[in-house]
N, C-alpha and C positions, 0 to 999 in steps of 0.2 A: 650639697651646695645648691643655693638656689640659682634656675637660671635668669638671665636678667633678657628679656621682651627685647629688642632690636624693632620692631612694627614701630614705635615712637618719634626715630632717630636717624635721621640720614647723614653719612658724611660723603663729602667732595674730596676725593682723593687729592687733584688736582690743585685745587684752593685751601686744603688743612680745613676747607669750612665744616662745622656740625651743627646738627639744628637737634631738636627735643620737645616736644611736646609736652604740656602742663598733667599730672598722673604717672607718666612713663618715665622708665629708669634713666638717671644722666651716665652716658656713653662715659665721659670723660671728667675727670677734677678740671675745674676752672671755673675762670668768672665768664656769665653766663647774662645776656640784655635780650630782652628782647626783642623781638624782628619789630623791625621801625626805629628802633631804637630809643621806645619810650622807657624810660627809668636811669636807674644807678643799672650798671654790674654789679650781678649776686654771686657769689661763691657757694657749688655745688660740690662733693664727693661725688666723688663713681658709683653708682648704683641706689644713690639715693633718689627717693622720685621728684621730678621736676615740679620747683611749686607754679602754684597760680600768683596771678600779678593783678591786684584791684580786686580781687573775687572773682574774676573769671580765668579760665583754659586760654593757654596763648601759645605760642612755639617760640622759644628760646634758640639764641645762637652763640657757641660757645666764642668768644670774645680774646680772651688772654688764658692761656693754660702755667706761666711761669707762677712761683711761689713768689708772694711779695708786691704784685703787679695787681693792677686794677680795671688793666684792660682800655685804658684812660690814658697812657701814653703814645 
């Protein structure tokens, strides 16, 4: 089994919040924006690696974890 990096990815107990850095593994399934909030919400799998947003490295925050959801209501 591979193991999946944790260095990427911080979560907030406290807040549900998770963030993920652009290369490194997503913690979590869900739709996934930007910090700042520039773009759509992306839908990631779990252990896929976080894309880039414009051609560059950015840190992702997972947004909406529900099936179905956009993260936008």
């Amino acid at each position: 089994m591979k193991k999946i990096s944790t260095l990427g990815w911080v979560s907030n107990p406290t807040h549900g919040a998770a963030t993920a850095r652009t290369g490194f593994h997503c913690p979590r399934n869900g739709f996934w924006r930007p910090v700042g909030g520039i773009g759509e919400p992306l839908f990631v799998f779990e252990g896929s690696l976080m894309p880039p947003h414009g051609g560059n490295s950015i840190e992702w925050h997972l947004v909406d974890t529900r099936p179905g959801h956009s993260g936008l209501d």
